[in-house]
C-alpha positions as CSV (number, residue, x, y, z in Angstrom):
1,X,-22.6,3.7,19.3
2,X,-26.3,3.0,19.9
3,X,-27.8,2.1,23.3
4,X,-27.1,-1.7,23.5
5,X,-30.6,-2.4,24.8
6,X,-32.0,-0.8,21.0
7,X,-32.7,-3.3,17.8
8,X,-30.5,-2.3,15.2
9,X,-30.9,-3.4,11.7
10,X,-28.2,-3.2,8.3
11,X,-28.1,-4.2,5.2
12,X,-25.0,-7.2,5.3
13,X,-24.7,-7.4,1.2
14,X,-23.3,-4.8,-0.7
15,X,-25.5,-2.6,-2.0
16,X,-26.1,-2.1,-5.9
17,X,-27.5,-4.9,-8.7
18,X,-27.5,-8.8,-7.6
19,X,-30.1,-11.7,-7.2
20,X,-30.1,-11.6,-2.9
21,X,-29.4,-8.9,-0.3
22,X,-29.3,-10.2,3.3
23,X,-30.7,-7.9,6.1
24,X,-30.0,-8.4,9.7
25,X,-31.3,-7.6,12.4
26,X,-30.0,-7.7,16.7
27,X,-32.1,-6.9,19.3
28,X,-35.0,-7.3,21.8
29,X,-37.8,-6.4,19.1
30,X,-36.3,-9.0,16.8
31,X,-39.3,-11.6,18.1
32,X,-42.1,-9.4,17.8
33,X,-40.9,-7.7,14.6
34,X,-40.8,-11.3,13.0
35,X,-44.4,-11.7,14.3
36,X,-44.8,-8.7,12.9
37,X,-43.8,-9.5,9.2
38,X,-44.2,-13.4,8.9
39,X,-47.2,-13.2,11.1
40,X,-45.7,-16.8,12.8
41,X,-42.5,-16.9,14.6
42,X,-40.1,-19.6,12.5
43,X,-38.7,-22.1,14.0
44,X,-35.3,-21.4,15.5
45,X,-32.1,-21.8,13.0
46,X,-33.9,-23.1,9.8
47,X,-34.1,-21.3,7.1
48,X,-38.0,-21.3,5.9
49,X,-40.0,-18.4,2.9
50,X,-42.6,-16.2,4.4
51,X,-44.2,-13.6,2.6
52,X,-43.3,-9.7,4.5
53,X,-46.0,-8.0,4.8
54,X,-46.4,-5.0,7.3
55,X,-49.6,-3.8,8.6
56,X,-50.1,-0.3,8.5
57,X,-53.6,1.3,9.7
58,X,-55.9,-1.3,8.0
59,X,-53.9,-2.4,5.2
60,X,-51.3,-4.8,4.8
61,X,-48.0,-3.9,2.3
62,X,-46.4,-6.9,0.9
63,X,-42.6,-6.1,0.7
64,X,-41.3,-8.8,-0.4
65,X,-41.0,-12.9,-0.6
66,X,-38.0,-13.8,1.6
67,X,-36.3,-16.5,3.5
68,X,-36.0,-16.0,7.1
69,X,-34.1,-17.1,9.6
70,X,-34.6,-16.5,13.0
71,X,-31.9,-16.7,15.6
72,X,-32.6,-16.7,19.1
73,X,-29.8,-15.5,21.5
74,X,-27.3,-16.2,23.2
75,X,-26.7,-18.6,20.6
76,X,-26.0,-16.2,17.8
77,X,-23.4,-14.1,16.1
78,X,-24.1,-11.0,18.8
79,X,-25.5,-12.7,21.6
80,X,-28.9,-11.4,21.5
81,X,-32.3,-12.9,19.5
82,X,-31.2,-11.9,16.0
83,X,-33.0,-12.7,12.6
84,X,-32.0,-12.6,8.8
85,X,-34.0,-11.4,6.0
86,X,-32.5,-12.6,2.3
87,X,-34.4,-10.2,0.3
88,X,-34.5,-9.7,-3.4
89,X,-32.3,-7.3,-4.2
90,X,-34.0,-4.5,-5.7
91,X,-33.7,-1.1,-4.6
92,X,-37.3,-0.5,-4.0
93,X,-37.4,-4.6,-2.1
94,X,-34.5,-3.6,0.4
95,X,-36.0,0.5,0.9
96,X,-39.2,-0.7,1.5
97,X,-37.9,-3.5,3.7
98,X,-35.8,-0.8,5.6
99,X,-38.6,1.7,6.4
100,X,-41.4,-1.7,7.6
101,X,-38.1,-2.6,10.2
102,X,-37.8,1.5,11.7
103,X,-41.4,1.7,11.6
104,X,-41.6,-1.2,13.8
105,X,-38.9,0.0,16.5
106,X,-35.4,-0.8,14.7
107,X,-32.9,1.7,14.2
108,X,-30.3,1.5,11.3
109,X,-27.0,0.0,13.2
110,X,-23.6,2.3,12.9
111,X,-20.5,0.8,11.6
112,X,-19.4,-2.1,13.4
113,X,-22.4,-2.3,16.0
114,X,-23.1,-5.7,15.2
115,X,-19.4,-7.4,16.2
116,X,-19.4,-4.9,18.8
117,X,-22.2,-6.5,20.6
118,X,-20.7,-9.6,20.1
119,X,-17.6,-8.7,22.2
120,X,-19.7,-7.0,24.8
121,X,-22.0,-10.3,25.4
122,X,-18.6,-12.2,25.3
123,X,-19.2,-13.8,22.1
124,X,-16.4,-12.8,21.1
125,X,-12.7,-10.9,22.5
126,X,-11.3,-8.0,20.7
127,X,-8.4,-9.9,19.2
128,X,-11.4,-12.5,17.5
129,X,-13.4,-9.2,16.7
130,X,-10.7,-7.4,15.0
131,X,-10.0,-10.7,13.2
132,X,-13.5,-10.4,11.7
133,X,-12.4,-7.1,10.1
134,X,-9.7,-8.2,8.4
135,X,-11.3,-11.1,6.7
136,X,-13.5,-9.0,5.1
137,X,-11.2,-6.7,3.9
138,X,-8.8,-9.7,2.9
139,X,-8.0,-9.5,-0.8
140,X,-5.4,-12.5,-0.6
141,X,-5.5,-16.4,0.5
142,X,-2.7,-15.4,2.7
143,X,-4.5,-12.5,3.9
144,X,-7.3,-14.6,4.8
145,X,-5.7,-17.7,6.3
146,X,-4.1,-15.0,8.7
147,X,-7.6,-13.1,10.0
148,X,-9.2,-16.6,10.2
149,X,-6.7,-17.8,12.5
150,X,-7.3,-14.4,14.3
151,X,-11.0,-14.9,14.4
152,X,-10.9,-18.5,15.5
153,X,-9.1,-17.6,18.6
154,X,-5.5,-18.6,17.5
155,X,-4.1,-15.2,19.2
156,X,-6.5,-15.0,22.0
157,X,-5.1,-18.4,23.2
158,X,-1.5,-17.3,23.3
159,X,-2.9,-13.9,25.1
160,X,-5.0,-15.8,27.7
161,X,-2.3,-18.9,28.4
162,X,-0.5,-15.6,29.6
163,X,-2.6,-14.0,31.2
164,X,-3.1,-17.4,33.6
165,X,0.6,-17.7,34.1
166,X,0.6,-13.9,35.0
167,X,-2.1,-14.1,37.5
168,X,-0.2,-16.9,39.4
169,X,2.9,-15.0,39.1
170,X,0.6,-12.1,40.8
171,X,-0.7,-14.7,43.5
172,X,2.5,-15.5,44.4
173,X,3.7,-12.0,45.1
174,X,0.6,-11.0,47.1
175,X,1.6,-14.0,49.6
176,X,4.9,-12.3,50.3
177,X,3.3,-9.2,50.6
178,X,0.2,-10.2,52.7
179,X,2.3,-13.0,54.8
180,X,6.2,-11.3,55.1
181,X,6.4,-13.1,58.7
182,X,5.1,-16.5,58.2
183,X,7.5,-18.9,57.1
184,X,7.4,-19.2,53.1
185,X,10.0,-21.4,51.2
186,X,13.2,-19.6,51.3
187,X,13.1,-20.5,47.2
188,X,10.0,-19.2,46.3
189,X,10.8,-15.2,45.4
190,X,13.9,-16.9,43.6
191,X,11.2,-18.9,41.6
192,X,9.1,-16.0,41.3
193,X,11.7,-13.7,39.2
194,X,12.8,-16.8,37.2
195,X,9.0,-17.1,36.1
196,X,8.2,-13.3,35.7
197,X,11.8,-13.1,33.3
198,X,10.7,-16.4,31.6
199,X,7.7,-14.6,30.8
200,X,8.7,-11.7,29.8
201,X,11.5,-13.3,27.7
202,X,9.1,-15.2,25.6
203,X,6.8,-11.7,25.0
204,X,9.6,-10.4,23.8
205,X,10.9,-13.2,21.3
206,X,7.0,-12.8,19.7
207,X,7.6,-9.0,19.5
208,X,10.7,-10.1,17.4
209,X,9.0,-10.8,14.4
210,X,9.5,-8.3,12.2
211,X,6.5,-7.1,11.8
212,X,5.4,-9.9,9.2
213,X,1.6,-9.8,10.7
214,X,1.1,-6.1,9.9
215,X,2.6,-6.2,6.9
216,X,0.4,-8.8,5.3
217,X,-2.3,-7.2,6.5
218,X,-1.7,-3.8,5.6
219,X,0.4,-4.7,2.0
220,X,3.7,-3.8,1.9
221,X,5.4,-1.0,-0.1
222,X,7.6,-1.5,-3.2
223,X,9.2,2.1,-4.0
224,X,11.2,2.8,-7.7
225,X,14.1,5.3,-7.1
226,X,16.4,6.8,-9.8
227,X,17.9,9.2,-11.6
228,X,15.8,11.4,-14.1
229,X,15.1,9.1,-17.3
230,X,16.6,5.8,-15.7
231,X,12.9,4.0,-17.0
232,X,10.9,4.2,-13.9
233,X,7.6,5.3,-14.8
234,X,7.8,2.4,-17.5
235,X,8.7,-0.1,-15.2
236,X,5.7,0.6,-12.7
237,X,3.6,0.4,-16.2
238,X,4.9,-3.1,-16.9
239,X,4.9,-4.4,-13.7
240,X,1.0,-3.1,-12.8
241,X,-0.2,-4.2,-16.8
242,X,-1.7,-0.7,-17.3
243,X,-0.4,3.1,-18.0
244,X,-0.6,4.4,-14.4
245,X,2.6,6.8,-15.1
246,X,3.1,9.4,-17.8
247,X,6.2,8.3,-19.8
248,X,7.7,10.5,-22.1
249,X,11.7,11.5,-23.1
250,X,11.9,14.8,-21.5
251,X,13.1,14.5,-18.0
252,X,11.3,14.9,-14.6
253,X,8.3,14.3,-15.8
254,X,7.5,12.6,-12.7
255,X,6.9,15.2,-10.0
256,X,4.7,13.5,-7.4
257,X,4.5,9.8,-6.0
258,X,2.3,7.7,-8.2
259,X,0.8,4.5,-6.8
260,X,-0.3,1.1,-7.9
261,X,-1.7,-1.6,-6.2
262,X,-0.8,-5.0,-7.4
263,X,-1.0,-8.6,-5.6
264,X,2.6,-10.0,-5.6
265,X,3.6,-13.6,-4.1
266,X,-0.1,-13.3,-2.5
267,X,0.2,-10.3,-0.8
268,X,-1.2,-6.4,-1.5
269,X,1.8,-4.7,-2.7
270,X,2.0,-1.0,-3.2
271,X,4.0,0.0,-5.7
272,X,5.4,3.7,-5.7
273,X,6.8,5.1,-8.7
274,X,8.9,8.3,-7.8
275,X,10.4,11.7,-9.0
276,X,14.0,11.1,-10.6
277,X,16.3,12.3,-7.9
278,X,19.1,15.0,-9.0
279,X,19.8,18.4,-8.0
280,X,17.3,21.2,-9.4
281,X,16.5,24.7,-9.2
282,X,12.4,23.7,-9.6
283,X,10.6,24.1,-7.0
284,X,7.5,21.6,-7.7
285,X,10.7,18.8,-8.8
286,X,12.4,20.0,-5.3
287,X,9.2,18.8,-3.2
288,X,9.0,15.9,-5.6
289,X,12.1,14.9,-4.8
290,X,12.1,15.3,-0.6
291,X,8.9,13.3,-1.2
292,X,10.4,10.3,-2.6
293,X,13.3,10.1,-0.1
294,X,10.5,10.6,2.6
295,X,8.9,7.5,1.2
296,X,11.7,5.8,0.7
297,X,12.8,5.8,4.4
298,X,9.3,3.9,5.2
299,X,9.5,1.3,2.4
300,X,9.7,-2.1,2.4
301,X,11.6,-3.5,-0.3
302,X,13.5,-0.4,-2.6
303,X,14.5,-0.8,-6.5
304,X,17.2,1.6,-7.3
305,X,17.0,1.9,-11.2
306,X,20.4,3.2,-13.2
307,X,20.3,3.3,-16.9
308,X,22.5,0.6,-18.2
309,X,24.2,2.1,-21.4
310,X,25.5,4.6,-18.7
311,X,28.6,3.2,-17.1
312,X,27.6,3.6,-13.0
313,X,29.9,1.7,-10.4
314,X,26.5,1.9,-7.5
315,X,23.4,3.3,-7.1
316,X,23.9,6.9,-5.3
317,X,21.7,5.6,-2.4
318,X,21.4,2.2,-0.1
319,X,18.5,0.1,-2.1
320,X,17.4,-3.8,-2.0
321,X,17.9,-4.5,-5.9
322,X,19.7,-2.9,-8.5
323,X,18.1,-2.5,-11.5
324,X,19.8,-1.4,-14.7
325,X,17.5,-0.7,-17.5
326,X,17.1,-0.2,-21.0
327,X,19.3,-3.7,-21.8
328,X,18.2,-3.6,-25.0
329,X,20.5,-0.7,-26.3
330,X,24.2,-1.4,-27.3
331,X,25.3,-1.9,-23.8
332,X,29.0,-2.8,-22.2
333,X,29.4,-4.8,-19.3
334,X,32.7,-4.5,-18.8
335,X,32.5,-2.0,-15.5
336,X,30.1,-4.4,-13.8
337,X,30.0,-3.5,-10.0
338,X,31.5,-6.3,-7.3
339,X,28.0,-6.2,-6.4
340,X,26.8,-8.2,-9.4
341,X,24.6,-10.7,-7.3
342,X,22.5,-7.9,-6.5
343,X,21.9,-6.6,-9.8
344,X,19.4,-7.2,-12.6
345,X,19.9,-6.0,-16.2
346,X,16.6,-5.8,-17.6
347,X,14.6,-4.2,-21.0
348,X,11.1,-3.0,-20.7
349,X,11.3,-2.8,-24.4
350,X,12.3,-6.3,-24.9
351,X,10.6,-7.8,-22.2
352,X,13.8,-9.3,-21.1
353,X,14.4,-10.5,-17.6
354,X,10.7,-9.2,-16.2
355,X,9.5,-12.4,-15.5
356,X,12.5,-13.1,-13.7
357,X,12.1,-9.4,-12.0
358,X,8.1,-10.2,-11.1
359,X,9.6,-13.6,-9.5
360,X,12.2,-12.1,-7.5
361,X,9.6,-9.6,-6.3
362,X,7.3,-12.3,-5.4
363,X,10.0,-14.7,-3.3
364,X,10.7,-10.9,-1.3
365,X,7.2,-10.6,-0.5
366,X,6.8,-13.7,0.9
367,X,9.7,-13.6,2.7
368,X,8.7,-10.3,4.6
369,X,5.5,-11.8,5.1
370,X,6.2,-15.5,5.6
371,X,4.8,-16.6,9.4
372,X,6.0,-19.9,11.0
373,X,4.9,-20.6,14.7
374,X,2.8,-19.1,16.7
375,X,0.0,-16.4,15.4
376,X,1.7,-13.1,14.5
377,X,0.9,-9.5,16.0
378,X,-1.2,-7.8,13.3
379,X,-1.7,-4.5,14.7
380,X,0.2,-1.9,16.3
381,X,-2.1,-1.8,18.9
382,X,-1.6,-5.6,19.9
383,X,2.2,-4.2,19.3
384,X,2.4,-1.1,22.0
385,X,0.3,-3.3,24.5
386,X,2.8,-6.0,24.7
387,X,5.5,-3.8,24.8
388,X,4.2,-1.8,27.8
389,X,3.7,-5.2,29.1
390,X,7.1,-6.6,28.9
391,X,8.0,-3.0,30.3
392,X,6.5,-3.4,33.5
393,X,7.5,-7.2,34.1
394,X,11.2,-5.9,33.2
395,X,10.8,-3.3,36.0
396,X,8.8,-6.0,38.7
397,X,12.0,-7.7,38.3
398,X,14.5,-5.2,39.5
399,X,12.0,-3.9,42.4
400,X,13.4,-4.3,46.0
401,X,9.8,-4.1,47.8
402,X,7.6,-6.3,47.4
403,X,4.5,-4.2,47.1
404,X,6.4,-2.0,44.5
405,X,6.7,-5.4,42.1
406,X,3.3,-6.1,43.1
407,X,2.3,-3.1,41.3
408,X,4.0,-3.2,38.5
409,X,2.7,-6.7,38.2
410,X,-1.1,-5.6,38.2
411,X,0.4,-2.7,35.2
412,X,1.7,-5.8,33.3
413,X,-2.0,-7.6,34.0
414,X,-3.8,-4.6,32.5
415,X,-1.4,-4.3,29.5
416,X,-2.3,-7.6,28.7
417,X,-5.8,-7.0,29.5
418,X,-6.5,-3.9,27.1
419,X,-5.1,-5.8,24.2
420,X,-8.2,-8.7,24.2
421,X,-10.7,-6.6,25.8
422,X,-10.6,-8.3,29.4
423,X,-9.8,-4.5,30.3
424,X,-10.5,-2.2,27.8
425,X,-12.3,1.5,27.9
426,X,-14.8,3.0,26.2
427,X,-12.8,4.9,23.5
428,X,-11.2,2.4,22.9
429,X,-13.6,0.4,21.6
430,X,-15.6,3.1,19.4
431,X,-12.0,3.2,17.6
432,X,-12.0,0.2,17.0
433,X,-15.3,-0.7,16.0
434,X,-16.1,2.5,13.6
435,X,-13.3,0.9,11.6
436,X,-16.1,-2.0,10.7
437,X,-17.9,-1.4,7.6
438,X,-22.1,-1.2,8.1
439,X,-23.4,-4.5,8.9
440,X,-20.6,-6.2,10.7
């Protein structure tokens, strides 16, 4: 990352064709560069059209006519003065633009610089800042609702109403350490376990959620398992609208995972198509094969897919959903499994029961996504820090000394800590931050 005391400047459009292409800029040149250009300082936080010009030797270039906004720290997005430049978006405008703001002192601003300076001038905590990432990578209203909660603090509050209750807890313990001879309330260390296991109780019942934040944010994964032939690779086709899988009659054709991304009860979905599993001698099928098992054992939801001319009690391997395909052929149903409620008979051909498939698909994905209460985790990170954290409150409670709980006390404090910045180190935030895309 760049020295925090430079002026950094991005482009905060995409770049390619359109009729506008903001430019921002952060820094302690950002006044005198907006002299610079607009020859007259705005006024603060209105938007106003000054012609750019740049003076080089005894010439002025005119690069472009622009609004401008100028924002004057602290009150803006990073915390220092700040200004916007809504360019034309030409090529030649925003290049031209780009060379007047490093000729005047501004260097071009790394990946997540911007937010990044936001959190270090405590506009922002790392929960909030990480929330800003994933609203601009949302592809889904469900996606966004979450990562606007997560910007807006929703998280952060849960995080920080801890945090208070842990540093009493903390207070508390460093009286009995500090004071063992003066005469406390006999009930107080009884209190003070019943608070740190209440605490520690309800860390652990938001742990217990099965992951739902991560998984709307990341998109879950839909695999397709099944026997050579069984009418996968047409079934990822339907269900993605487009030929993404080769489909012909001669079997294991499929020898490698193919993926689609699709949007399914508002969610990313990924949907894996797989080599047909059965025992070979091929040694490209083989890996094929250990592939899709591999992938199966991380998935989400599975589809196990059995062709259903071909009498089959089960599938040969645990899945969520039968499938039996190819309903359209001169099918009996008389060996029907006892497992019939989990079973869908289906015809790619016909078109038969796919709505009802896409619909079933859809209810499951918002069901593994589905939040109710409080903000959900939505990284592992977040994850792994509260764990540790309820780790170390577990172990205060079981400590004989005093000091010993003490300590794990402070370990629990700076679990907590790391996970919205309050204690955080260096690489961690370059991690984080080079995650941003240019401009935020």
């Amino acid at each position: 990352m760049d020295n925090p005391q430079s002026t950094i400047f991005a482009l905060a459009t995409a770049s390619g064709r359109g009729a506008v292409a903001i430019m921002r800029i952060s820094g302690p040149l950002t006044k005198s560069i907006l002299v610079s250009l607009c020859h007259k300082l705005p006024e603060p936080r209105q938007a106003c059209v000054r012609k750019l010009r740049l003076k080089r030797l005894d010439s002025f270039e005119v690069l472009d006519h622009a609004m401008v906004l100028w924002l004057p720290g602290p009150n803006s997005y990073t915390g220092e003065d700040s200004a916007e430049f809504h360019l034309h978006a030409g090529p030649a405008v925003i290049d031209g633009v780009a060379s007047a703001l490093a000729y005047l002192g501004a260097k071009p601003a790394e990946a997540g610089e911007f937010t990044k300076r936001a959190f270090l001038n405590g506009r922002v905590d790392l929960l909030q800042a990480e929330g800003v990432a994933d609203l601009v990578e949302a592809e889904t209203q469900a996606q966004k609702k979450q990562a606007l909660e997560q910007t807006e603090g929703g998280l952060s509050r849960i995080y920080e109403q801890w945090g208070q209750r842990l540093r009493e807890i903390l207070s508390y313990q460093e009286a009995l350490i500090d004071f063992p001879d003066e005469e406390l309330p006999e009930e107080m260390e009884v209190n003070l376990k019943k608070s740190i296991d209440a605490l520690q109780q309800e860390m652990a019942e938001h742990l217990n959620d099965n992951n739902r934040g991560e998984k709307l944010r990341r998109g879950l994964i839909f695999v397709i398992l099944g026997a050579p032939n069984a009418g996968k690779s047409t079934l990822l086709n339907v269900l993605s609208n487009k030929e993404a899988a080769i489909v012909t009659d001669q079997a294991g054709t499929t020898r490698d995972a193919i993926e689609v991304r699709l949007i399914l009860g508002d969610a990313p979905v990924t949907l894996v198509d797989t080599a047909g599993l059965r025992e070979t001698e091929d040694k490209i099928e083989k890996e094929g094969i250990r592939r899709a098992k591999k992938i199966a054992r991380d998935a989400d939801f599975i589809m196990c897919l059995t062709d259903a001319s071909v009498a089959v009690e089960k599938p040969e391997f645990p899945c969520d959903l039968w499938i039996r395909t190819k309903n359209d052929l001169n099918v009996s149903h008389e060996t029907i499994s006892a497992n019939a409620q989990n079973q869908l008979y289906i015809s790619t051909k016909t078109g038969e029961n796919i709505k009802n498939l896409r619909d079933l698909l859809s209810s499951k994905v918002k069901e593994l996504t589905a939040c109710q209460g409080p903000p959900p985790l939505t990284r592992v990170r977040h994850r792994l820090g509260l764990l540790h954290c309820v780790e170390h409150l577990k172990r205060a409670l079981v400590q004989e000394w005093p000091e010993l709980r003490g300590e794990e006390l402070r370990l629990a404090m700076q679990e907590l800590g790391k996970i919205t910045g309050k204690i955080a180190v260096e690489d961690l935030l370059d991690t984080i931050f080079s995650q941003f895309c240019i401009g935020k």
